[in-house]
N, CA, C and O atoms as a MOPAC input file, in Angstrom:
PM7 MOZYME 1SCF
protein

 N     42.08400 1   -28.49200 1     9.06700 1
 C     41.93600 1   -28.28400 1     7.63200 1
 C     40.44600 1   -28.28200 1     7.27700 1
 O     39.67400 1   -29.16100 1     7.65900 1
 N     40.04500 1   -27.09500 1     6.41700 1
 C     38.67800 1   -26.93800 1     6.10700 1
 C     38.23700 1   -27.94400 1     5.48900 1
 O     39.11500 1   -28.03000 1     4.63100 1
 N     37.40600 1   -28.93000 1     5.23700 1
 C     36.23900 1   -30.16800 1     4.93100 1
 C     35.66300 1   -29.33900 1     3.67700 1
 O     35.87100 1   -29.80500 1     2.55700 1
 N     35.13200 1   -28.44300 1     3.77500 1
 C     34.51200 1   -27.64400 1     1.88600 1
 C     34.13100 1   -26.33300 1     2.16800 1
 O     34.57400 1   -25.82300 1     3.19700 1
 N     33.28000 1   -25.60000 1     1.33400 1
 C     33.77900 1   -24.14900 1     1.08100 1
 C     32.18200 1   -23.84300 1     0.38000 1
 O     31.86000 1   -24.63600 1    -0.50400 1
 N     31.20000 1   -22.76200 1     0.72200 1
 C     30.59900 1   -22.63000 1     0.56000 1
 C     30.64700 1   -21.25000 1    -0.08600 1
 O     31.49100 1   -20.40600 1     0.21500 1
 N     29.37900 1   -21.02000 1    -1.28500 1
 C     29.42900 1   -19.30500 1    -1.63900 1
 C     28.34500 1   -18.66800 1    -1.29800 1
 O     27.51300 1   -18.57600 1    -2.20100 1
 N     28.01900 1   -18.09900 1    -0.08900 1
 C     26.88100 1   -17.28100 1     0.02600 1
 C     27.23100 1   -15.70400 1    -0.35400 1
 O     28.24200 1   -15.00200 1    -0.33900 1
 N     25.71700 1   -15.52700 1    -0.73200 1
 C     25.80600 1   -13.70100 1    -0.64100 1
 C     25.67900 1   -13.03600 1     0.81100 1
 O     25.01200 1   -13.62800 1     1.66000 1
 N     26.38300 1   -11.66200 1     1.15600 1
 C     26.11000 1   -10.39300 1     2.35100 1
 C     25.77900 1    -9.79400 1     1.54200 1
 O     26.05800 1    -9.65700 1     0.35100 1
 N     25.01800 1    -9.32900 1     2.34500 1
 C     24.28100 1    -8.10900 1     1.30900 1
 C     24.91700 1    -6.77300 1     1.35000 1
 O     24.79200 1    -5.67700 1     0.80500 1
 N     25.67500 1    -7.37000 1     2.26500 1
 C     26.82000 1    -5.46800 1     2.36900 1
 C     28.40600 1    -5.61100 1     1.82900 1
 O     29.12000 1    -4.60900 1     1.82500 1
 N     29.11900 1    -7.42200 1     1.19500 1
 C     30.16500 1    -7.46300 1     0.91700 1
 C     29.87000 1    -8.14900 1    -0.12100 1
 O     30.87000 1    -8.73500 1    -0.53700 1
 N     28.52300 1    -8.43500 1    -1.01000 1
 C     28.78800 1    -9.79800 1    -2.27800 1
 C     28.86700 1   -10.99200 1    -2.01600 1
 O     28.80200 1   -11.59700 1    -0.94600 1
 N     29.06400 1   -11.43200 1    -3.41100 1
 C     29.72600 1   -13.00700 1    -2.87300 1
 C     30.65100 1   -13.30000 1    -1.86100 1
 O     31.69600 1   -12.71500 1    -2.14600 1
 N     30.79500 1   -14.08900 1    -0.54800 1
 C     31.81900 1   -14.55600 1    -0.36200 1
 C     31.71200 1   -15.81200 1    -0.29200 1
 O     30.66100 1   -16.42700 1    -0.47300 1
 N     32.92200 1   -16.35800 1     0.01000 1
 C     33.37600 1   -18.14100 1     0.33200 1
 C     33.50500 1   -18.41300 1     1.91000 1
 O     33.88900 1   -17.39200 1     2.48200 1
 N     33.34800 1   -19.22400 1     2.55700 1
 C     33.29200 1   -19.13000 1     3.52000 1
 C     33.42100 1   -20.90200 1     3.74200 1
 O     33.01500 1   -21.62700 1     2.83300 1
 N     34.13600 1   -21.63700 1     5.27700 1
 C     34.29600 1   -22.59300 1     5.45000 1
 C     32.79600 1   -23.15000 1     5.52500 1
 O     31.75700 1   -22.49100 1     5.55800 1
 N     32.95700 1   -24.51100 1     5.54400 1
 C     30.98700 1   -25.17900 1     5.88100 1
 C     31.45300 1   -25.31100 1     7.87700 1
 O     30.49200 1   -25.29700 1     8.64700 1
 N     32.58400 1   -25.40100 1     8.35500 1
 C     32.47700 1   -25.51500 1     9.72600 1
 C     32.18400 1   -24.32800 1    10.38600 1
 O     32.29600 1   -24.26600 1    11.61000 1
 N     31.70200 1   -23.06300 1     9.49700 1
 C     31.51400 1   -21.32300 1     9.97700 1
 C     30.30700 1   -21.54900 1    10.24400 1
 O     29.67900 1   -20.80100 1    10.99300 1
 N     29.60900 1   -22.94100 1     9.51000 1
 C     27.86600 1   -22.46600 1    10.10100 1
 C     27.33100 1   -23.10300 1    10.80800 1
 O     27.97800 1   -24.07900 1    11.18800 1
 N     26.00500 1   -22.95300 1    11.33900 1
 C     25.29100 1   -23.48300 1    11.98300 1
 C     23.82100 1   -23.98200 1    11.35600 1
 O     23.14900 1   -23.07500 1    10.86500 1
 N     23.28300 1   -25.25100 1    11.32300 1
 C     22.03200 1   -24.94300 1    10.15400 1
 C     21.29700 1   -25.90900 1    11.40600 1
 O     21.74200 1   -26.20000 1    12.51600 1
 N     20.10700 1   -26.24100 1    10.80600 1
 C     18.76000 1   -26.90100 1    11.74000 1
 C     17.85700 1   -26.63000 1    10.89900 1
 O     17.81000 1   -25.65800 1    10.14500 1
 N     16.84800 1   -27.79500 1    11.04800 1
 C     15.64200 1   -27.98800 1    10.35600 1
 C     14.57500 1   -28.13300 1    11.36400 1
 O     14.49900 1   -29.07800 1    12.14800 1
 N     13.55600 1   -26.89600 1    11.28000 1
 C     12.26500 1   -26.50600 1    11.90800 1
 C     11.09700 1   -28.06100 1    11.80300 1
 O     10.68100 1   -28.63700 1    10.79800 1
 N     10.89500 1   -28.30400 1    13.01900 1
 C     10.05900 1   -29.21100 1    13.17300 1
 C      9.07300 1   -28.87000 1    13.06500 1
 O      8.33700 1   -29.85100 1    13.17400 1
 N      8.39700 1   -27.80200 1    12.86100 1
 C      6.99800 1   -27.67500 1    12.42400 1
 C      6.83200 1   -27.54200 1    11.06900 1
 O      5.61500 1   -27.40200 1    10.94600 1
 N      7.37900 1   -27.49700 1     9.87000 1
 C      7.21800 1   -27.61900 1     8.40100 1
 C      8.14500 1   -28.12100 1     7.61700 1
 O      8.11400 1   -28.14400 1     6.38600 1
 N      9.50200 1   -28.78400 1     8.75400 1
 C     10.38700 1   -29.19800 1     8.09000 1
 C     11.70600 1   -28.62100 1     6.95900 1
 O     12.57000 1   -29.26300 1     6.36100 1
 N     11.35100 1   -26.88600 1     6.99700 1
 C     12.05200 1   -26.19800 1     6.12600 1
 C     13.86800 1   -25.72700 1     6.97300 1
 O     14.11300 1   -25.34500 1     8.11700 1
 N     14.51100 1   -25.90500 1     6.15400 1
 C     15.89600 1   -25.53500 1     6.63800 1
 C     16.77500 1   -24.15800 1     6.56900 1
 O     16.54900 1   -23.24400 1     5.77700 1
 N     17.66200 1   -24.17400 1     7.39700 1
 C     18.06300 1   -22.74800 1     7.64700 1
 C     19.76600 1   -22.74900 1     8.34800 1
 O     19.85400 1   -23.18300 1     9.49600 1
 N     20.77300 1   -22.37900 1     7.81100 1
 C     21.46000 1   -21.80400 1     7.99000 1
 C     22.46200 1   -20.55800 1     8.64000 1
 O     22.68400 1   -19.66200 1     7.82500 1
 N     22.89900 1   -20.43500 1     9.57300 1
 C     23.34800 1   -19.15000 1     9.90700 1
 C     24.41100 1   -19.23600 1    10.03500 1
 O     24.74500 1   -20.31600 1    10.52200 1
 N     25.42600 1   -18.37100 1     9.75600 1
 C     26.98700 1   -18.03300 1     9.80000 1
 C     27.04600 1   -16.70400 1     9.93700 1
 O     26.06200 1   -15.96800 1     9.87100 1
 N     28.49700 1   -16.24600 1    10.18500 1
 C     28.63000 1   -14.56200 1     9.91500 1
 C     29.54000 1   -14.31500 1     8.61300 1
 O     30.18500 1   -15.22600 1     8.09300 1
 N     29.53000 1   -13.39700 1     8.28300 1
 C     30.14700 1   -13.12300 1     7.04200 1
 C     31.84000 1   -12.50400 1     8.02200 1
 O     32.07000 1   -11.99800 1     9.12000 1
 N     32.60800 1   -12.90900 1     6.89900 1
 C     34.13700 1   -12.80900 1     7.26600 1
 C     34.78400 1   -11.23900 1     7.40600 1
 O     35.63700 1   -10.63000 1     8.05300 1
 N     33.78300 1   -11.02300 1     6.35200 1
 C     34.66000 1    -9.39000 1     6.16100 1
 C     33.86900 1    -8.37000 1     7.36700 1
 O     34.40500 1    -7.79700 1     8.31500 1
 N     32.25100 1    -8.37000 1     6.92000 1
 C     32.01100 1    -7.44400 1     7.68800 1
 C     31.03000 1    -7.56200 1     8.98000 1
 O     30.32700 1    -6.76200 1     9.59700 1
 N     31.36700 1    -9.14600 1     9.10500 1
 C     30.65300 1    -9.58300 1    10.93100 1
 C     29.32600 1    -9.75400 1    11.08000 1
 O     28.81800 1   -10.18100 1    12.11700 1
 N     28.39300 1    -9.27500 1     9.55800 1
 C     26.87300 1    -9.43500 1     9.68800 1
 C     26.53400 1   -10.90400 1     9.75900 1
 O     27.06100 1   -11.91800 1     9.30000 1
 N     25.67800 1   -10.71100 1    10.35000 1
 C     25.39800 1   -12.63300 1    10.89500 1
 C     23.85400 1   -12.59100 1     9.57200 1
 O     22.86700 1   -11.86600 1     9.44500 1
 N     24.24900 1   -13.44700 1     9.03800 1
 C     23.51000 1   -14.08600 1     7.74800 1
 C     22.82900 1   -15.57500 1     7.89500 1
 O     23.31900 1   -16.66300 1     8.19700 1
 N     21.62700 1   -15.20800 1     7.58800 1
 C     20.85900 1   -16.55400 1     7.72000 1
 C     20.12000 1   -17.11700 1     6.31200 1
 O     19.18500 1   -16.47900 1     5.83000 1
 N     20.47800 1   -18.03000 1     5.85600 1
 C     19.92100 1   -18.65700 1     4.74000 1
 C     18.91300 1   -19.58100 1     5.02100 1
 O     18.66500 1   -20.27300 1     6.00800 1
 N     18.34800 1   -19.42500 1     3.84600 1
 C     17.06900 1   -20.87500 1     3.72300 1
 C     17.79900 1   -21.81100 1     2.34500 1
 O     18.10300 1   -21.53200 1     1.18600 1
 N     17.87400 1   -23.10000 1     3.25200 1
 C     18.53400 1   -24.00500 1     2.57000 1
 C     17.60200 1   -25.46300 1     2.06600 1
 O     16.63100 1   -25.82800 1     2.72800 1
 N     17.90700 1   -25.95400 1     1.23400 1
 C     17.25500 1   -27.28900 1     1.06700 1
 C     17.19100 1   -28.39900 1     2.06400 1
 O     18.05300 1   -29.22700 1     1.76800 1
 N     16.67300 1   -28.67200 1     2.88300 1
 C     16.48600 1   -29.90300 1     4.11900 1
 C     17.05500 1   -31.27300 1     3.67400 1
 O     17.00800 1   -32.31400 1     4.33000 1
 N     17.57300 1   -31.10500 1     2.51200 1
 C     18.08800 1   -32.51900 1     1.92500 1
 C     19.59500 1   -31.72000 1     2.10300 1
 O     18.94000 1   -30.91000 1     2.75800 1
 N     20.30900 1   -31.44400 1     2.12300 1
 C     21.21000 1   -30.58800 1     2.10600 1
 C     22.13100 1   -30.75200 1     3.59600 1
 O     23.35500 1   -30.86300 1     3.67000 1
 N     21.18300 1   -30.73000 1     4.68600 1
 C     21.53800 1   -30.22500 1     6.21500 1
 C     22.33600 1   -31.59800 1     6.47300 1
 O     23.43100 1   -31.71800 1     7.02200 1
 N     21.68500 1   -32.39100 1     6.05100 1
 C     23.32600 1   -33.81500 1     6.56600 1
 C     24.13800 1   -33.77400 1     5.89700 1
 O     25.04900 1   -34.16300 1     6.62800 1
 N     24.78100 1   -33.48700 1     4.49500 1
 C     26.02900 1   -33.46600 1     3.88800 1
 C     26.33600 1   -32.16900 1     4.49100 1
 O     27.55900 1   -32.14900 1     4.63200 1
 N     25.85700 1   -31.14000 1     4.89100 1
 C     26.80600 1   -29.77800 1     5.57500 1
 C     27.45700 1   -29.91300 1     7.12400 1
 O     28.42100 1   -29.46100 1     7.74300 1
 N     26.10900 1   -30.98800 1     7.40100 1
 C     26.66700 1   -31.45800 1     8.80400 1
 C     27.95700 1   -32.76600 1     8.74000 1
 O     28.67300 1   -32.97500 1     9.71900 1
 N     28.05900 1   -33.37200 1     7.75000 1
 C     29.13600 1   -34.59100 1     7.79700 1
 C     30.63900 1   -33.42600 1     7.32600 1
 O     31.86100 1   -33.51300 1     7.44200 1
 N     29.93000 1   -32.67200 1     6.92000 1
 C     31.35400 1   -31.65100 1     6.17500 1
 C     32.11300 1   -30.50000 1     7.77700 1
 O     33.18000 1   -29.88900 1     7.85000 1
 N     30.83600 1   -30.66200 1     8.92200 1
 C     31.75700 1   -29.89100 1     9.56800 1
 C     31.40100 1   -28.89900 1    10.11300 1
 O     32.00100 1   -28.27000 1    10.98500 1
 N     29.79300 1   -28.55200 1     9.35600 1
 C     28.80400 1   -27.75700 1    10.31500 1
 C     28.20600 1   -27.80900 1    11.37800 1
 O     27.47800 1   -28.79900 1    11.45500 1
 N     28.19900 1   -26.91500 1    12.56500 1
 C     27.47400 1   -27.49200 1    13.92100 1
 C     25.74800 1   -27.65800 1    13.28300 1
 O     25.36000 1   -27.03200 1    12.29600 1
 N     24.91500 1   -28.57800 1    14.04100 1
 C     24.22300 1   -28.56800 1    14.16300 1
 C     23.17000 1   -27.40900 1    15.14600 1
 O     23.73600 1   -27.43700 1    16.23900 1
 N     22.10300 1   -26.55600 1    15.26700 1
 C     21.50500 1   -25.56500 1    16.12200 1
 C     21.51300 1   -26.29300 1    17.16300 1
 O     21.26300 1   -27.49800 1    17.16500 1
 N     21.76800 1   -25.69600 1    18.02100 1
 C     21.84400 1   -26.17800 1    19.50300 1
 C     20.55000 1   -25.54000 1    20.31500 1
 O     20.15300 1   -26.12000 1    21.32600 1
 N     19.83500 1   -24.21000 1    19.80200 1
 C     18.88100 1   -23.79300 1    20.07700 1
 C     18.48800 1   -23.22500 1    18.61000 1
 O     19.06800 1   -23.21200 1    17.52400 1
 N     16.81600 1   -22.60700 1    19.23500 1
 C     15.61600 1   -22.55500 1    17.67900 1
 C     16.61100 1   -21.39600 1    16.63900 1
 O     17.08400 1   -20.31100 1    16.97900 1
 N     16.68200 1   -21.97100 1    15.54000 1
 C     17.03900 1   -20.60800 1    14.53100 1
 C     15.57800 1   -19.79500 1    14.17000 1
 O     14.43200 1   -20.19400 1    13.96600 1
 N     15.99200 1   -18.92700 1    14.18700 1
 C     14.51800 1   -17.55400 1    13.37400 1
 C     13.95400 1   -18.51500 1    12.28400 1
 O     14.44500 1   -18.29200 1    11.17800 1
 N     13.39500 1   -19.14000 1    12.30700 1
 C     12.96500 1   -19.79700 1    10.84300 1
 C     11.56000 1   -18.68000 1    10.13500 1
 O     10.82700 1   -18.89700 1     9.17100 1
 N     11.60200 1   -17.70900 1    10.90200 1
 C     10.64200 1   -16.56800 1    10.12900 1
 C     11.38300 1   -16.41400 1     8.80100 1
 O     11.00800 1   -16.68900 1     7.66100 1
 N     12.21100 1   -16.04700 1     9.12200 1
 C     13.44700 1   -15.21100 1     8.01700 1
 C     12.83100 1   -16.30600 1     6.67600 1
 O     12.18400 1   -15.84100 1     5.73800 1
 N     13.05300 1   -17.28900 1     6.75700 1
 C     12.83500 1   -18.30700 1     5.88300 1
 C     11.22700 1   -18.32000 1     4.71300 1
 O     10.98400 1   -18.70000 1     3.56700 1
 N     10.53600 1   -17.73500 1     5.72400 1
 C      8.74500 1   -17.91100 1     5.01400 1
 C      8.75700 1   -17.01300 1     3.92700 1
 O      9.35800 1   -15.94900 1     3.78100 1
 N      8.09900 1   -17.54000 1     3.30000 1
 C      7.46000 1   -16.27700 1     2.04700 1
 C      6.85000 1   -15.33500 1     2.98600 1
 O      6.24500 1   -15.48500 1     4.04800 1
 N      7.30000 1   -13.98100 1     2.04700 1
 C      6.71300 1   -12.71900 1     2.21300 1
 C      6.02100 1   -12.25200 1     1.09400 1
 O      6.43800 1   -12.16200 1    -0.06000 1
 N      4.74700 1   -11.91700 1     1.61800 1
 C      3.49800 1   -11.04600 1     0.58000 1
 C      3.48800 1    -9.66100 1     1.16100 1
 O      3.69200 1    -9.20400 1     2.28500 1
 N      3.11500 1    -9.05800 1    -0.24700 1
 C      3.25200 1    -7.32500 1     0.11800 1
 C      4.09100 1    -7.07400 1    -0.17100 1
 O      4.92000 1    -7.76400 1    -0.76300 1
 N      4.18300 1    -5.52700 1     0.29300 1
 C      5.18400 1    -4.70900 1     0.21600 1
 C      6.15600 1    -4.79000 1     1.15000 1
 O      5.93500 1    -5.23400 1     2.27700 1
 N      7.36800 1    -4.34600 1     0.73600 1
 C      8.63100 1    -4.13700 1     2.10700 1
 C      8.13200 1    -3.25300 1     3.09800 1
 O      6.96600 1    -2.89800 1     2.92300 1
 N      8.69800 1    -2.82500 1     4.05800 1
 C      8.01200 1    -1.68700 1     5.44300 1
 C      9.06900 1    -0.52600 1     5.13500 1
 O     10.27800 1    -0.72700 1     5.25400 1
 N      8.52700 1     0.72400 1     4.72600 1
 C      9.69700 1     1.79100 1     4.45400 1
 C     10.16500 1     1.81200 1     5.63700 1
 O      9.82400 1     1.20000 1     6.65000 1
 N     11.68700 1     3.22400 1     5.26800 1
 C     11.92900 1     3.87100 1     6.53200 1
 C     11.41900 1     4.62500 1     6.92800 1
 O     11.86700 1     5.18200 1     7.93000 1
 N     10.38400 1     4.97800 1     6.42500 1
 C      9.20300 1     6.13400 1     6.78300 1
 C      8.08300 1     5.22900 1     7.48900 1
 O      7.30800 1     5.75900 1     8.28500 1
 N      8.01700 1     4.11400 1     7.24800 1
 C      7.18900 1     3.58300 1     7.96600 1
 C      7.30200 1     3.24500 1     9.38000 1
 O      6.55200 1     3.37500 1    10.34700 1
 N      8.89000 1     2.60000 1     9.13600 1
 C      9.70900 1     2.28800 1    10.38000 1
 C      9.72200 1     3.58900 1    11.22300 1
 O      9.13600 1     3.59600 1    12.30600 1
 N     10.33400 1     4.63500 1    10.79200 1
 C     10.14300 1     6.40100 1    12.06300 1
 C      8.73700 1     6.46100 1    12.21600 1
 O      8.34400 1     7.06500 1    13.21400 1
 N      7.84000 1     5.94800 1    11.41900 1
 C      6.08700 1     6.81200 1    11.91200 1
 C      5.99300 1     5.90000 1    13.05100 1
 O      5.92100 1     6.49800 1    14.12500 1
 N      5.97300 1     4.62800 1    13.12700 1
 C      5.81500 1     3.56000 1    14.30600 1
 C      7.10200 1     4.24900 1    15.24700 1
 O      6.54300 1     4.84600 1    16.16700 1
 N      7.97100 1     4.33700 1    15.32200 1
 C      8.63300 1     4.85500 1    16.43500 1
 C      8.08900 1     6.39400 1    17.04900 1
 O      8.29100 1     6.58100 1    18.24900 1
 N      7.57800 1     7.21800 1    16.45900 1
 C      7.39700 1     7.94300 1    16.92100 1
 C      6.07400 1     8.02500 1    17.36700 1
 O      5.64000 1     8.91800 1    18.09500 1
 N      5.40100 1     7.02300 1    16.89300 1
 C      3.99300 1     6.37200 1    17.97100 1
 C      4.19500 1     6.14500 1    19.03700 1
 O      3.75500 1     6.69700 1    20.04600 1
 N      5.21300 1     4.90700 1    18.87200 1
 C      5.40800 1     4.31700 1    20.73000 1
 C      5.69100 1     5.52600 1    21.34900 1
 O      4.83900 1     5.81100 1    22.19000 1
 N      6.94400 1     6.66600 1    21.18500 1
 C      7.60100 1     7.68000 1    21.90700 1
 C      6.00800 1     8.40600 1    22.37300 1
 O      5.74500 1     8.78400 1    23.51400 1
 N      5.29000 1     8.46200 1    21.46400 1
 C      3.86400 1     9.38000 1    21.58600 1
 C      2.89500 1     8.68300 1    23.00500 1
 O      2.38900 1     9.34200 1    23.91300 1
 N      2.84400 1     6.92200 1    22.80100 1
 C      2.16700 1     6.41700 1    23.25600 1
 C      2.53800 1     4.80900 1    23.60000 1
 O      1.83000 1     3.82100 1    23.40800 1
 N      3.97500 1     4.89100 1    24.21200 1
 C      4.60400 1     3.47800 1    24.64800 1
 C      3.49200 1     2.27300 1    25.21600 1
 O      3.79700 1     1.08100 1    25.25800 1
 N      2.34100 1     2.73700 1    25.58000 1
 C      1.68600 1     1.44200 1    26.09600 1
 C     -0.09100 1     1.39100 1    25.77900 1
 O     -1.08000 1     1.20700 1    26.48900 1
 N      0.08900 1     1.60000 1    24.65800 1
 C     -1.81400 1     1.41100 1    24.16500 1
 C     -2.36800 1     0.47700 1    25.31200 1
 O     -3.01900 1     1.07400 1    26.16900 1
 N     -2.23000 1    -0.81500 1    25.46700 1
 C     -2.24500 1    -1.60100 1    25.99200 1
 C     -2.97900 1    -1.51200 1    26.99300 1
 O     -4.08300 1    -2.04600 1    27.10900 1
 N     -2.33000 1    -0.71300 1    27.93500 1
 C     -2.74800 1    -0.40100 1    29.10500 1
 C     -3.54100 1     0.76100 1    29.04300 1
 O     -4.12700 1     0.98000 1    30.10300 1
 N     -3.70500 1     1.39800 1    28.34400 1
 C     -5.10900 1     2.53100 1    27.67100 1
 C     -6.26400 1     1.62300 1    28.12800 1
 O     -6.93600 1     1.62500 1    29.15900 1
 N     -6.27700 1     0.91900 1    27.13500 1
 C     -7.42800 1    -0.04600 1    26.48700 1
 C     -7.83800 1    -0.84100 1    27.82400 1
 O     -9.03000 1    -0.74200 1    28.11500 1
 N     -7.00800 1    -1.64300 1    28.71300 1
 C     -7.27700 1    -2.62100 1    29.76300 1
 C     -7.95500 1    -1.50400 1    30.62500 1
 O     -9.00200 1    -1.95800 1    31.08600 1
 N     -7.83400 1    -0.76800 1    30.84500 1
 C     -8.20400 1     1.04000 1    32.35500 1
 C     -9.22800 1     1.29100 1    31.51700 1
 O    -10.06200 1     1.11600 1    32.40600 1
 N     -9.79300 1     1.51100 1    30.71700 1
 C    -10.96100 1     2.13400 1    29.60600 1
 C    -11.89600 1     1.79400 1    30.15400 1
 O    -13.00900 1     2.04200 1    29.68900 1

């Protein structure tokens, strides 16, 4: 029997509800900020939240695993700037296809 019931957003199904034993959360030892991951029910996208660190022991007494290994705690940081288009995203791919290993340009030079 489910312990409590959480409402996160997917960004591809809305709100849903979801059990607290669906997730997994952990708190980053280098700034102490918390994080969440579950998958969404309907459409399988694995969703990661940034949660309050005061928070992670009542989700864990309710039934949530604890991370057993590092969560992305990138996902979590503030972002400055702009988003990266999809035009930005194809111009960089069609760099690497152009030139998969600068790298090794530069080291032979």
């Amino acid at each position: 029997m489910e312990r409590g019931l959480v409402e996160v957003s997917c960004p591809g199904c809305g709100p849903i509800v979801v059990g607290v034993s669906a997730m997994t959360c952990g708190i980053s030892d280098a700034d102490g900020a918390a994080l969440c991951q579950l998958e969404c029910p309907e459409c399988r996208h694995l969703l990661h939240r940034p949660i309050d660190p005061n928070l992670v022991a009542a989700l864990l007494l309710f039934g949530a695993r604890r991370a057993g290994r590092p969560l992305p705690f990138e996902l979590a940081e503030p972002h400055r700037g702009a988003a990266v288009t999809w035009d930005e995203v194809l111009d960089l791919h069609i760099e690497l296809e152009r030139d998969c290993c600068p790298h090794e340009r530069l080291l032979h030079a």
